[in-house]
C-alpha positions in Angstrom: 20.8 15.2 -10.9 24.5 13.2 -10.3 26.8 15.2 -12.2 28.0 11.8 -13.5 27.3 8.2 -13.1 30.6 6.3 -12.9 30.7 2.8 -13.9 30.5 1.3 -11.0 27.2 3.4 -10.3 26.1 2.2 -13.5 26.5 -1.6 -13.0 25.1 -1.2 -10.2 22.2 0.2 -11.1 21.9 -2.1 -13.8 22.3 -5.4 -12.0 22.5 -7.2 -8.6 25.9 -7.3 -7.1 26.9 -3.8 -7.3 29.2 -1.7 -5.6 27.6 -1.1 -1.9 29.2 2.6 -2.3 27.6 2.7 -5.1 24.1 1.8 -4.4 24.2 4.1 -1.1 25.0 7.0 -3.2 22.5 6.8 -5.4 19.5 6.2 -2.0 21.3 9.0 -0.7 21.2 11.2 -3.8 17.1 10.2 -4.0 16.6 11.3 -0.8 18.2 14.4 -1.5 16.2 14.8 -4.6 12.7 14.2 -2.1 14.1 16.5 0.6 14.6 19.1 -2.5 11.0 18.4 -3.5 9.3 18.8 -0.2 11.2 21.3 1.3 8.4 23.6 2.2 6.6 20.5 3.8 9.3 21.5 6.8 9.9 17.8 7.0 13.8 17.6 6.7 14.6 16.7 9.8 11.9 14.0 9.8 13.2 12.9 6.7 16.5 12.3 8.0 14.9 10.2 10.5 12.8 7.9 8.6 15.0 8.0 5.1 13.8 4.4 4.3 10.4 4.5 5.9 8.4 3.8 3.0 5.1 5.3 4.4 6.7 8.2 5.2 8.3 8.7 1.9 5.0 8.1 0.1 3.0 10.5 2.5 6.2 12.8 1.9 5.1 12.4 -2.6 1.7 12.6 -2.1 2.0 16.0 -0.5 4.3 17.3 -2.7 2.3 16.6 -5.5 -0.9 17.8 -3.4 -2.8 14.3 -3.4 -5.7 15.3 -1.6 -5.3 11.7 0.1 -2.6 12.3 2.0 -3.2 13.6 5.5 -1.5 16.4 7.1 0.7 14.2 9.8 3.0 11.4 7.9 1.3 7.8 9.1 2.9 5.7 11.5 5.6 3.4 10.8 3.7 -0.1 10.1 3.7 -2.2 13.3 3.6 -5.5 11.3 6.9 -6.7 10.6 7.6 -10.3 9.0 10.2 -13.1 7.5 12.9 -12.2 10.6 12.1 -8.5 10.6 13.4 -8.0 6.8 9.6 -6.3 5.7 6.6 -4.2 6.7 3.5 -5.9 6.2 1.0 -3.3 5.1 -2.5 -2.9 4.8 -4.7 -0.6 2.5 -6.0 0.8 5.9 -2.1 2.1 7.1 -1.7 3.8 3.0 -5.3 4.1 1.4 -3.5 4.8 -1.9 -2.3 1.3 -1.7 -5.5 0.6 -3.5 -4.2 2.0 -7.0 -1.5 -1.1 -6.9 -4.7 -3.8 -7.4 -4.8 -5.9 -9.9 -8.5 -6.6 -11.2 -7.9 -10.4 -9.8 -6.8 -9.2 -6.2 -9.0 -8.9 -3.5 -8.8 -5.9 -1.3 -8.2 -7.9 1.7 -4.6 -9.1 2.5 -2.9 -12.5 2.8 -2.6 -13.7 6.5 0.6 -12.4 8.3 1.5 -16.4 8.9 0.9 -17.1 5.3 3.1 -14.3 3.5 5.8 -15.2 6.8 6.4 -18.8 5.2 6.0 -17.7 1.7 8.7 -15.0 1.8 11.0 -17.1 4.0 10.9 -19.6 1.6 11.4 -17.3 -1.4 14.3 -15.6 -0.3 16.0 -18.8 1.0 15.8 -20.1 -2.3 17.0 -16.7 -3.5 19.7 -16.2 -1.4 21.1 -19.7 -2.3 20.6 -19.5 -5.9 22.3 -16.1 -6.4 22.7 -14.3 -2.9 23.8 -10.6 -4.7 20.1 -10.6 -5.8 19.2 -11.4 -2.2 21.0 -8.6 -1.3 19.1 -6.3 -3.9 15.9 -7.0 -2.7 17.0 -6.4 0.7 18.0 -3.1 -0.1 15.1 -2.1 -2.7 11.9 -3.5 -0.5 11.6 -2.4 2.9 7.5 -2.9 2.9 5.0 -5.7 0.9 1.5 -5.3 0.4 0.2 -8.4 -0.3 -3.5 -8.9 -1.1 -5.3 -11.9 -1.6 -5.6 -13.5 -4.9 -7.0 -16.7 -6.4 -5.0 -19.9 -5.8 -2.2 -20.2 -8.6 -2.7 -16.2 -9.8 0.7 -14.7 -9.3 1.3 -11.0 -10.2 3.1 -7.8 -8.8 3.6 -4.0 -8.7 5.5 -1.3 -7.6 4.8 2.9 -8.1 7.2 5.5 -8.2 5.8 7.3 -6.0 5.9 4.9 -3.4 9.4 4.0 -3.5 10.5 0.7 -1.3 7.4 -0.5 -1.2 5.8 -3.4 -3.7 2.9 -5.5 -4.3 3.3 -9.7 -4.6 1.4 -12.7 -4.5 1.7 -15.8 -2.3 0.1 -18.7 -2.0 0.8 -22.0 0.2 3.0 -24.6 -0.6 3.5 -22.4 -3.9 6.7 -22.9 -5.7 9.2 -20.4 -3.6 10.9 -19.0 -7.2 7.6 -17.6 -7.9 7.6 -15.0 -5.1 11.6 -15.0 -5.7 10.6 -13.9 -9.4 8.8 -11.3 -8.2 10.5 -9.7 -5.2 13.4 -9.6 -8.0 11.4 -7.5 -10.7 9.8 -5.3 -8.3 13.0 -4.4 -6.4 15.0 -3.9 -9.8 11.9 -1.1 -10.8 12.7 0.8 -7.4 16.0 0.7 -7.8 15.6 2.2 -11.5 13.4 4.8 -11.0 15.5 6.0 -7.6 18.1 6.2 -10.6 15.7 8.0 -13.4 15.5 10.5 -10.6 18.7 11.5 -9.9 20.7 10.1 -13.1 20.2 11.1 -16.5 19.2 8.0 -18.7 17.0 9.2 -21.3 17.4 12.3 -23.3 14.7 14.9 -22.3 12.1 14.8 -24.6 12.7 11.0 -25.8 10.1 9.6 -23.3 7.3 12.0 -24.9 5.8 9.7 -27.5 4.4 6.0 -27.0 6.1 4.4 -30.1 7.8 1.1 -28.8 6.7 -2.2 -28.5 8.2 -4.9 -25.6 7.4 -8.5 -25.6 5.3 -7.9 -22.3 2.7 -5.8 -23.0 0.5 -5.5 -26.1 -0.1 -1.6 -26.4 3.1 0.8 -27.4 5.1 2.1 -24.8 7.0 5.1 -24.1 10.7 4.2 -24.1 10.9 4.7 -20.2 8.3 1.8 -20.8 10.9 -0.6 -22.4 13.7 0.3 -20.0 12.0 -0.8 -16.6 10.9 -3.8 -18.5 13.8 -4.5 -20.0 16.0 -4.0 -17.0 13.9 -6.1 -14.9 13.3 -9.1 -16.9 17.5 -9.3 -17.3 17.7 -9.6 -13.9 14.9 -12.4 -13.5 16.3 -14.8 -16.5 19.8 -14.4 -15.2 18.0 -15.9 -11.3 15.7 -18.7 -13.5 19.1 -19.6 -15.8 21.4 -19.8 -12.2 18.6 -21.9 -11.0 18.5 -24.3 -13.2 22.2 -25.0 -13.1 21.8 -25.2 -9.2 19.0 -27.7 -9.8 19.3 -29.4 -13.2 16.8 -32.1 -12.3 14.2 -29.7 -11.1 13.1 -28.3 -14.8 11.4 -25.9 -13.8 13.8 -23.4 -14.0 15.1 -24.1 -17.5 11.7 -24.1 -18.7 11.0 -20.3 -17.4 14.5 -19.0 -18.7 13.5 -20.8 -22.0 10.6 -18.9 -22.0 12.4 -15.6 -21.2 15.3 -15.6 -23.2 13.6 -14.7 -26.4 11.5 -12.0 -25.1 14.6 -10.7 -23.4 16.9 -11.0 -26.5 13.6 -8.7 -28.1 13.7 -6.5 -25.5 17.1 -5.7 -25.6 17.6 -5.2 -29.1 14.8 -2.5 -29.3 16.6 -0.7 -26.4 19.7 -0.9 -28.1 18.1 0.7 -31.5 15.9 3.6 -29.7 17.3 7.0 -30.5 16.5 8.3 -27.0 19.3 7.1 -24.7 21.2 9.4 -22.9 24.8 8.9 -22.8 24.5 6.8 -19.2 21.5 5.3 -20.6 23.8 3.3 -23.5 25.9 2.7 -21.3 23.3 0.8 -18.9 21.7 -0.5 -22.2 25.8 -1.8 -22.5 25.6 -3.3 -19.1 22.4 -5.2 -19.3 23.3 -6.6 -22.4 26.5 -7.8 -21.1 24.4 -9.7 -18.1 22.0 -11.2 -20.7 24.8 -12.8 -23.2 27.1 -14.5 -19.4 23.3 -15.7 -18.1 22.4 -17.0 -21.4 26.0 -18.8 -21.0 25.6 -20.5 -18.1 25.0 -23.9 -18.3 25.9 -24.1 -22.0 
């Protein structure tokens, strides 16, 4: 654990546009936490080498935590590389454990390399134009996709902990690029945090025992480490949908998904703000976020 988070390790672990100090210490002080871990794998000088190989890091987990899937030799880095040699494409076939990221609606084949090419240029063009900090996040937080196929207009996504830097999206042609923008945001804002939940100390240590909350996203009662990650994330995303709709007031589109965000958000945050099981850092990311929320919700008043 950090001995302290700083502010500016705080902000930027809460949003997009942090300190670039910052957000190195905190990969470097993950990778420390996984070399700690997996120590008597022998693999520190391999991890040096392949710190942000996210095959090797998830091989790296699953042996630590003896997953009788992982192999004895770390798999290859993925030869498939897309969207201007920003992301891995993977297959189930490179990381069988891939698998446990399907959605029931996902097939277990994967989207063309052509086809998730276009769709992620297109997203992160948008992205990068709309609010180019968040660009910059996802840059940092993905370094691999796995993208299966899906029915046409199904859009979800994924991420594990213990395959950090990696994510799961949907694409489709000619799909509307803020989709997968949507996406690559939420899924690179969960990394990030639970890289942080690792090495920072957000939630006193036996607050996350109990399944007692409730967020606007999900039905069933969550731990609070639950409403964190989806609080956190969904910040993030109605802060992208409110820039662009101020960007592109006569594309509605935009305005219409941070309308139907804003709510949920403003619920979100409020039941973070009331749980009893913040750590001292974790108020004051709770302090952060909320801070985002109220200059998004601004923007375009």
């Amino acid at each position: 654990m950090l001995s302290e988070a700083p502010d500016a390790l705080i902000r930027a672990i809460a949003i997009p546009g942090g300190d670039a100090a910052a957000l190195q210490s905190l990969q470097t002080s993950y990778l420390e936490h996984l070399g700690a871990r997996a120590a008597h794998l022998g693999d520190a000088t391999a991890l040096a080498s392949r710190a942000k190989d996210p095959l090797f890091l998830a091989w790296l987990i699953a042996r630590a935590r003896q997953d009788a899937r992982a192999p004895e030799q770390p798999p290859a880095t993925s030869p498939r590389v897309l969207a201007g040699n920003r992301f891995a494409l993977l297959e189930a076939a490179d990381w069988p454990p891939l698998m446990d990221m399907l959605q029931n609606d996902a097939d277990a084949t994967t989207k063309p390399a052509g086809v998730v090419t276009a769709c992620v240029s297109a997203a992160l063009e948008l992205l990068r134009e709309t609010w180019p900090e968040a660009a910059d996040d996802v840059e940092t937080f993905v370094c691999a996709l796995f993208v299966p196929d899906a029915p046409p207009g199904s859009f979800s996504s994924g991420s594990v902990a213990n395959m950090p830097y990696i994510v799961r999206v949907s694409c489709h042609q000619n799909a509307w690029p803020a989709l997968l923008a949507d996406s690559l945001i939420h899924e690179a804002a969960h990394v990030k945090l639970r890289m942080a939940m690792q090495v920072t100390r957000l939630l006193q240590d036996d607050s996350d025992n109990a399944a007692i909350y409730t967020h606007p996203w999900r039905q069933d009662r969550r731990p609070l480490t639950g409403v964190l990650l989806a609080t956190h994330a969904f910040v993030s995303v109605f802060a992208f949908y409110k820039r662009l709709a101020a960007l592109r007031p006569d594309d509605g589109r935009g305005a219409q998904e941070a309308e139907a965000l804003q709510a949920r958000v403003e619920t979100a945050l409020r039941t973070l703000e009331a749980a009893q099981g913040l750590a001292p850092a974790g108020v004051r990311l709770s302090g952060v976020l909320r801070d985002e929320f109220d200059e998004a919700s601004a923007i375009g008043a």
